[in-house]
N, C-alpha and C positions, 0 to 999 in steps of 0.2 A: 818675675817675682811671684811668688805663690799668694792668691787673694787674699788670705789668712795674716800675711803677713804686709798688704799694705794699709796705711793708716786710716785711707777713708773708703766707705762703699759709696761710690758714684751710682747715685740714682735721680732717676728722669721719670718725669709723673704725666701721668696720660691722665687727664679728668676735666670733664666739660663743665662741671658745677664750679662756677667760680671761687665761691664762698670756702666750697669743700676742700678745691685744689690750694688758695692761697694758708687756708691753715692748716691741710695736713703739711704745705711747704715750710711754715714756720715752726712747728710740731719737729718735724726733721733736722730744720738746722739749728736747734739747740742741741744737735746730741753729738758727742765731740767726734765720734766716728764714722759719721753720716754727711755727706756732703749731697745735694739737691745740684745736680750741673744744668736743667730746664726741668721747665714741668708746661704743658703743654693742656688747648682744650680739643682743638678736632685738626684734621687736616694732613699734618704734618708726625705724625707718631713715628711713623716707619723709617722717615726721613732722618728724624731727628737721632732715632738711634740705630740705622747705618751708621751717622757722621760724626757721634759723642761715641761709641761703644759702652753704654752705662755699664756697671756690674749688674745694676737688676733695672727695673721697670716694674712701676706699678702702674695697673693699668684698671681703668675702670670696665669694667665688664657690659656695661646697660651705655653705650655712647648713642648718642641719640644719632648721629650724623655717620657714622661708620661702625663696620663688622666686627668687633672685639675679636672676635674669633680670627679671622683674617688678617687680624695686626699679627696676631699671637706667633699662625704661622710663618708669617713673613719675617716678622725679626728673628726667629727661631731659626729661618733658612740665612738669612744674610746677615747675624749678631751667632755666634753661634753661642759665644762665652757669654753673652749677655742671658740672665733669668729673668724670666716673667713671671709676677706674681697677679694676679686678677683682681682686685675690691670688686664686694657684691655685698648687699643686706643678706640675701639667703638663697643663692642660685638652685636651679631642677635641679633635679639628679640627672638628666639628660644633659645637661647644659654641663654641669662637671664631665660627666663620661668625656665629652667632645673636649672640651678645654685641657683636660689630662692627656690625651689622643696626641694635642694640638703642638706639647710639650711644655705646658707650664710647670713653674716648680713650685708652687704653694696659691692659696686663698686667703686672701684676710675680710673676715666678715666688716662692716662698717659699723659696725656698732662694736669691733673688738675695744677688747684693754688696750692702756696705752704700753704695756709689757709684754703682751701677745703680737702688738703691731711691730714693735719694734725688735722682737726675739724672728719674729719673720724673717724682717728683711737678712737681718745678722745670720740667720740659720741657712736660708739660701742663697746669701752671695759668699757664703763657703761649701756651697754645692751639696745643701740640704735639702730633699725636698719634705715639705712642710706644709700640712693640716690643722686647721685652727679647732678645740676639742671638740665643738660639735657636730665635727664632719668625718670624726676619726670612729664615728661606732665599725660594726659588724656590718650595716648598708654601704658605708661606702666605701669600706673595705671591698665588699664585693663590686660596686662601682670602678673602680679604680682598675681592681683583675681582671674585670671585663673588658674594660677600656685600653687596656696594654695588651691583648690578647685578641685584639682586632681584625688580626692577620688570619690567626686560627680560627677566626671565626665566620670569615669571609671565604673560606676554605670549607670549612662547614657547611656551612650554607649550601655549595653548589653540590656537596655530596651526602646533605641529607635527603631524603625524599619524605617528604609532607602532605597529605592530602589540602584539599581545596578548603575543608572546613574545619582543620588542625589553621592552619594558614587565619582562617574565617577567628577563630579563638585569640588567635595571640594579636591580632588587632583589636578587637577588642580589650584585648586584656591592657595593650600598650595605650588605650584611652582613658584607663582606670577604672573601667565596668568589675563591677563581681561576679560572681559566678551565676547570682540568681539573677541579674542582671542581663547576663550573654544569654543565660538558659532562652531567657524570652524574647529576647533579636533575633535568635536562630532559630526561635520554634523544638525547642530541644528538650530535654531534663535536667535540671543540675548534677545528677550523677555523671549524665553524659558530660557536661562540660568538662568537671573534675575528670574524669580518663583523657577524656583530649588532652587536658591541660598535663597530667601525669606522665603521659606518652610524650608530650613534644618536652618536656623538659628533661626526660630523659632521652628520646633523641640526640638533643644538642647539648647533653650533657650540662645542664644548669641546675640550678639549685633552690631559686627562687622566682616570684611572680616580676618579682623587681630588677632582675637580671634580664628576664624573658621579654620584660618594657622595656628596659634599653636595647636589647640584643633586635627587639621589635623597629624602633626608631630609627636602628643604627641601617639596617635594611629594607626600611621603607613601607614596612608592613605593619604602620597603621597611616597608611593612606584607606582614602575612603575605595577606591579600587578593587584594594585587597577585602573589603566589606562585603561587598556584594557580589553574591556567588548562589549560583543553585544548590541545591542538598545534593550533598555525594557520599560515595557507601565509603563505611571505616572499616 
């Protein structure tokens, strides 16, 4: 029977805040088409939905005692029909790239409406995926492209060729330095920075500083490693 058309969405709550989990749990079962089959604080997440198959999972993102990330993948490999949706106050944009990666179908901020909470779950256990509005600008539009595009860009990677101090930039860049900033770690000029920076994003064919940090992240390159490097000719 097609999800649309049964009566309730079975969801199972992943949340270590007691406080949090017993009243989003009560929040939920006043609504006639919502059923709470457990809700859960650490330990048992992955278990619990193998052996329920929820429609969705909400899951808390910051669990103090286990990898959010890790559940994510996990029920995504062994729940396949089951959606994950994430609670977070206001996740990185790194932390989205990877969770998106991971196969979540939606974000619910913790401070959302109780209309935006509830249009969630309803929009993704009928295999919507769903952004709560302040996550749906033009940044994480690009976020999101990037983050599905992971392959192509892992692909990229091994057949771009980068100098040491292009390399030397975009760690910086992925720590949040600016340009006047890198200028003087490297010993350089801001214009110089600005060409490195112009050249490796056209390289890797990107579009923004904020793409160039994730795409940065995603391969490792703002480790401190990647920092320290002698001067080499561009």
């Amino acid at each position: 029977m097609p999800k649309t058309l049964k009566s309730k969405i079975r969801v199972l709550l992943i949340e270590d805040n007691r406080l949090l989990r017993e009243g989003i749990t009560k929040m939920l079962r006043e609504e006639p088409d919502i059923k709470v089959i457990a809700s859960a604080g650490n330990g048992d997440a992955i278990e619990k939905a193998r052996k329920l198959a929820p429609d969705v999972v909400l899951l808390d993102i910051g669990l103090r005692n286990q990898n959010s990330l890790k559940i994510v993948e996990s029920i995504r490999k062994q729940c396949s029909e089951t959606h994950v949706v994430v609670m977070d106050l206001v996740p990185a944009h790194e932390e989205i790239a990877e969770f998106v990666k991971a196969g979540v179908a939606g974000f619910i901020l913790k401070d959302a409406t109780l209309h935006d909470f509830l249009h969630t779950i309803r929009s993704v256990a009928k295999g919507t995926k769903i952004l709560p509005p302040p996550m749906t600008d033009s940044l994480f539009t690009q976020i999101v492209e990037l983050a599905l595009q992971s392959g192509k860009t892992k692909k990229l990677m091994s057949a771009v060729k980068m100098t040491k101090r292009e390399r030397d930039v975009i760690g910086h860049i992925a720590t949040g330095k600016s340009n006047k900033e890198i200028a003087g770690e490297l010993n350089i000029s801001v214009s110089t920075v600005k060409s490195h920076v112009h050249n490796v994003l056209d390289k890797l064919a990107l579009h923004s500083r904020l793409e160039l940090s994730i795409f940065a992240h995603a391969h490792g390159l703002n480790k401190k490693n990647h920092l320290q490097s002698p001067e080499d000719s561009v």
